[in-house]
TORFI-238906 format. One line per field, with one value per residue (C-alpha): residue number from 1; residue in one letter; z, x, y. Coordinates in steps of 0.5 Angstrom, whole numbers, plus 500, padded with zeros to 3 digits. Example, Ala and Ser with C-alpha at 12.3 -4.5 7.8 and 13.67 -1.06 7.14 Angstrom:
<pts>
resi <- c(1;2)
resn <- c(A;S)
up <- c(516;514)
east <- c(525;527)
north <- c(491;498)
</pts>
This chain:
<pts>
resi <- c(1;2;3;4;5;6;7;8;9;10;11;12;13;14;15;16;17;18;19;20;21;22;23;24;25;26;27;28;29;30;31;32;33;34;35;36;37;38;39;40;41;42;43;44;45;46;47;48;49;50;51;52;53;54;55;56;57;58;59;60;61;62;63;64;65;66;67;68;69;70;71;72;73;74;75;76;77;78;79;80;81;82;83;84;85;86;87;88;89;90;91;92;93;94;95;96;97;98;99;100;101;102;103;104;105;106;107;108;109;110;111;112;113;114;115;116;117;118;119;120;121;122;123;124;125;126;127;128;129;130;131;132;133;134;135;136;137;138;139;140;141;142;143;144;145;146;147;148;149;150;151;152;153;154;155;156;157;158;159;160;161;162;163;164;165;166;167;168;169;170;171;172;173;174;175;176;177;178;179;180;181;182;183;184;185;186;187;188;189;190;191;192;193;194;195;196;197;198;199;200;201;202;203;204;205;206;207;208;209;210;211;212;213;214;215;216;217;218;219;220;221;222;223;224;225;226;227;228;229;230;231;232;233;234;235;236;237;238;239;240;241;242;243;244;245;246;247;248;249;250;251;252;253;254;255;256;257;258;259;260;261;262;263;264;265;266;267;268;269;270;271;272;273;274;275;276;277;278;279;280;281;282;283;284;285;286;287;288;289;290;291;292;293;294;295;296;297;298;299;300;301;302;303;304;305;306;307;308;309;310;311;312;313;314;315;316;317)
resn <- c(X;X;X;X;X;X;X;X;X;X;X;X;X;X;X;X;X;X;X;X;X;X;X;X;X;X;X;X;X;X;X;X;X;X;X;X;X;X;X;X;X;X;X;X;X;X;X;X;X;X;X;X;X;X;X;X;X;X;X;X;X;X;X;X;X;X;X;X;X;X;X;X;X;X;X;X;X;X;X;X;X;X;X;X;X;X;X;X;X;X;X;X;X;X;X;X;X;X;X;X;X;X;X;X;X;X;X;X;X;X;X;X;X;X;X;X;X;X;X;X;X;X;X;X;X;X;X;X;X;X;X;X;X;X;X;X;X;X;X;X;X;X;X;X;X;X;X;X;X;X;X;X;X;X;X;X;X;X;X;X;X;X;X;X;X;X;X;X;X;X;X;X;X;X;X;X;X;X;X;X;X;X;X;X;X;X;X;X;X;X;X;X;X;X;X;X;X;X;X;X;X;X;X;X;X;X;X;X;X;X;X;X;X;X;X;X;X;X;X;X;X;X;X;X;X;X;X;X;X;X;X;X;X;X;X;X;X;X;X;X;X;X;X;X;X;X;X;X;X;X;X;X;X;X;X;X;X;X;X;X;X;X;X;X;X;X;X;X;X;X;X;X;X;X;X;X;X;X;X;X;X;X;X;X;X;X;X;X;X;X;X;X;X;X;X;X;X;X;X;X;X;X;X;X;X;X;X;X;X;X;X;X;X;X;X;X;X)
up <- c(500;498;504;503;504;509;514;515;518;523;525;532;533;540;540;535;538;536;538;531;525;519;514;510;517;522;526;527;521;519;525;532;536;540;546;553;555;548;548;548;555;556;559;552;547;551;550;543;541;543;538;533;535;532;526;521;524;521;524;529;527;533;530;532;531;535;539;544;548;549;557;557;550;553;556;550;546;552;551;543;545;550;545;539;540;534;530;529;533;530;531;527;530;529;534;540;545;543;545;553;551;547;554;555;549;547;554;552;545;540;534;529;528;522;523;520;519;513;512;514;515;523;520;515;519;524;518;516;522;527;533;536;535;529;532;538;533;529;535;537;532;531;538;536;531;536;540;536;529;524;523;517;516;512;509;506;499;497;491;493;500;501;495;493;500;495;494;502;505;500;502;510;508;505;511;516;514;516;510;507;504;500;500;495;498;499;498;503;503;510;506;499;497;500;496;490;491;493;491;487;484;486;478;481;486;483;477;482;486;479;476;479;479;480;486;488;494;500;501;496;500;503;501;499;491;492;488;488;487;482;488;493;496;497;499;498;494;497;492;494;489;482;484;488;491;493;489;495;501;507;512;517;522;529;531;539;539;537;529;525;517;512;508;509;505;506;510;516;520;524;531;536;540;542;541;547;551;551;553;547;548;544;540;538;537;533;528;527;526;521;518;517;513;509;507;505;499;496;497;494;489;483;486;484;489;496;500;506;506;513;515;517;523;524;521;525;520)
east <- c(500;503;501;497;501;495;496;491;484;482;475;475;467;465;460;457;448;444;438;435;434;435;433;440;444;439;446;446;444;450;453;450;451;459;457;460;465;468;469;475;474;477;484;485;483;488;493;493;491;499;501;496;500;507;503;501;495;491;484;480;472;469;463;459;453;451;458;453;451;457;458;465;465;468;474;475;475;480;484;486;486;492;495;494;494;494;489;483;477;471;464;460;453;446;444;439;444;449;445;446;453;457;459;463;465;468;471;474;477;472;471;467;461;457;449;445;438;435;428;426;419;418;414;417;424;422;419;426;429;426;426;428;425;427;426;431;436;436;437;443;446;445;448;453;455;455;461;464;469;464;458;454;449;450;443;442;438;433;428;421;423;427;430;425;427;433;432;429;436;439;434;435;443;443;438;443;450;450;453;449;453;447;450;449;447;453;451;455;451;446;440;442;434;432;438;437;430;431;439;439;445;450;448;441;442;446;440;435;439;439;444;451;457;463;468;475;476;478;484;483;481;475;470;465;466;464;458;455;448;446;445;451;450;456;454;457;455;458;458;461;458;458;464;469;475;480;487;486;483;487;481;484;478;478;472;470;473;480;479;483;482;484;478;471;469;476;476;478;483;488;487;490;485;486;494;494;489;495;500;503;507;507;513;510;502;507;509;503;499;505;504;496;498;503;499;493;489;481;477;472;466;469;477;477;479;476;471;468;459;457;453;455;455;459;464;464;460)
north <- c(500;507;511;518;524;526;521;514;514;509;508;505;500;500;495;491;493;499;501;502;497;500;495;495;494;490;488;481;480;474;474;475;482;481;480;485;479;481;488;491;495;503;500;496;501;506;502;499;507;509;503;506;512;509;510;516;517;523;521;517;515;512;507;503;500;505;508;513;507;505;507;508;512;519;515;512;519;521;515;517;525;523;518;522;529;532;526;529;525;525;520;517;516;516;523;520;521;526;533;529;527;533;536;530;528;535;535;529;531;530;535;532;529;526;524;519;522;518;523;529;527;524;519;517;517;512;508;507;508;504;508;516;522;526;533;532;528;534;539;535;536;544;543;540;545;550;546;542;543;541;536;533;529;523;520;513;514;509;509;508;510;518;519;524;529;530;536;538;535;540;546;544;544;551;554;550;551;542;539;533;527;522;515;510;503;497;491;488;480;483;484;483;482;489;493;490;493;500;501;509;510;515;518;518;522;527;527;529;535;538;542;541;544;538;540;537;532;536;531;525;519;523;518;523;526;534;538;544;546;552;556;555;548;544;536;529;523;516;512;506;500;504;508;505;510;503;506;512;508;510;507;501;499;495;492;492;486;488;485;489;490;494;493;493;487;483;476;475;480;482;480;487;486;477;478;484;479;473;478;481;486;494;492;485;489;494;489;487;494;495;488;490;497;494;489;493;491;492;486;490;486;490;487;480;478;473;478;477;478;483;487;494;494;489;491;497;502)
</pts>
């Protein structure tokens, strides 16, 4: 793997659970949830993340499942703040518990937020989400863009269901100054009938924002290609099915369970978390961290190569 110039992006899983059930995830769905027993706790976290630190690490995500119900999820935060003081912390979530935790979480280091919002309809959001209430989700994150370095909104678009609030995403962005990144479904092996039948492509998408001005990437492994409508709103597509980003991937992730890979669909893993259990030491859990990045290859549909079936959350979102 050629390293990127800005550094590597780690997305950290903290649990497998969530309280939702979209129905393109449902975790679980191949494999059961990783129990409790399995979690890597905060002390374990802290101590591989000083090894991640040995490496260029530009980013840290924290995932999940849903990473807000993890008890300990400040602590963890804090742990990377103190390995990595100049990463930059973010945190993938779905938004129900993050007004309540944002004073911890930015005490702790973290700087950025993305939030998953499928519809800007209460109804419809909870028809497609499984749970929470939309209007204290979205108020959470205008909170969190008070407080924190930038916050999106991330929103998985299906034919039939959401992809006609295009254009309503694009006027709640413009009048909210959130960016909003619309994401083309994966098929990852979970629900392969449900995404067949919903699937909208990344050209769709772009089609019903209208006319669109093509932006350059802010750094060129940033999953979300950049537009511009006609009237100033700037949003992503992520299209990861029909316009895959492999040759500049720079994303590792380690599950709950300590499970490194250097690609969502790749097989197996590095086992960080079993080996620090069996008494590895930092340098032993170093070579295999560095064995892992120069090892780093696509597992995509489109690759050719052996891939593994998951469901996003199992994989660490």
């Amino acid at each position: 793997m050629t390293r990127p110039r800005h550094g590597l992006t780690l997305r950290v899983s903290l649990l497998t659970q969530c309280q939702y059930d979209c129905a393109y995830c449902r975790p679980g769905a191949l494999t059961p949830a990783v129990g409790k027993s399995q979690w890597l706790s905060a002390a374990e976290y802290g101590r591989l993340a000083r090894v991640f630190a040995q490496e260029e690490i530009g980013r840290v995500r924290f995932t999940g499942g849903e990473p807000l119900l993890r008890p300990e999820v400040v602590e963890v935060v804090g742990a990377f703040r103190a390995a990595m003081p100049g990463a930059e912390l973010a945190l993938t979530t779905n938004g129900q518990l993050l007004a309540a935790k944002l004073p911890a979480l930015v005490e702790a280091g973290l700087q950025r937020a993305t939030v998953h919002v499928d519809s800007l309809d209460p109804e419809r959001y909870r028809a497609l989400m499984g749970d929470g209430e939309l209007e204290a989700v979205l108020a959470g994150v205008l909170e969190a863009q008070r407080v924190l370095q930038q916050v999106k909104l991330n929103v998985v678009i299906q034919e039939g269901k959401n992809e006609d609030e295009i254009p309503d995403f694009l006027a709640w962005s413009r009048a909210h100054r959130v960016e909003v990144r619309f994401i083309e479904l994966m098929n990852t092996g979970s629900a392969v009938g449900y995404t067949r039948q919903v699937f909208f492509s990344g050209q769709q998408i772009l089609a019903r924002a209208g006319a669109v001005e093509r932006l350059p990437r802010r750094n060129p492994s940033d999953p979300a290609a950049l537009y511009r409508t006609a009237d100033g709103v700037t949003f992503g597509v992520i299209a990861s099915d029909t316009e895959p980003f492999c040759a500049d991937c720079n994303r590792l992730r380690l599950n709950c369970a300590g499970l490194l890979r250097g690609c969502l669909y790749q097989p197996g893993g590095v086992p960080l978390g079993p080996a620090l259990r069996e008494g590895a030491t930092d340098r032993t859990l170093g070579f295999m961290l560095g064995s892992a990045i120069r090892a780093k290859q696509s597992h995509h549909p489109l690759a050719g190569t052996e891939r593994a079936q998951f469901s996003m959350a199992d994989a660490g979102g």
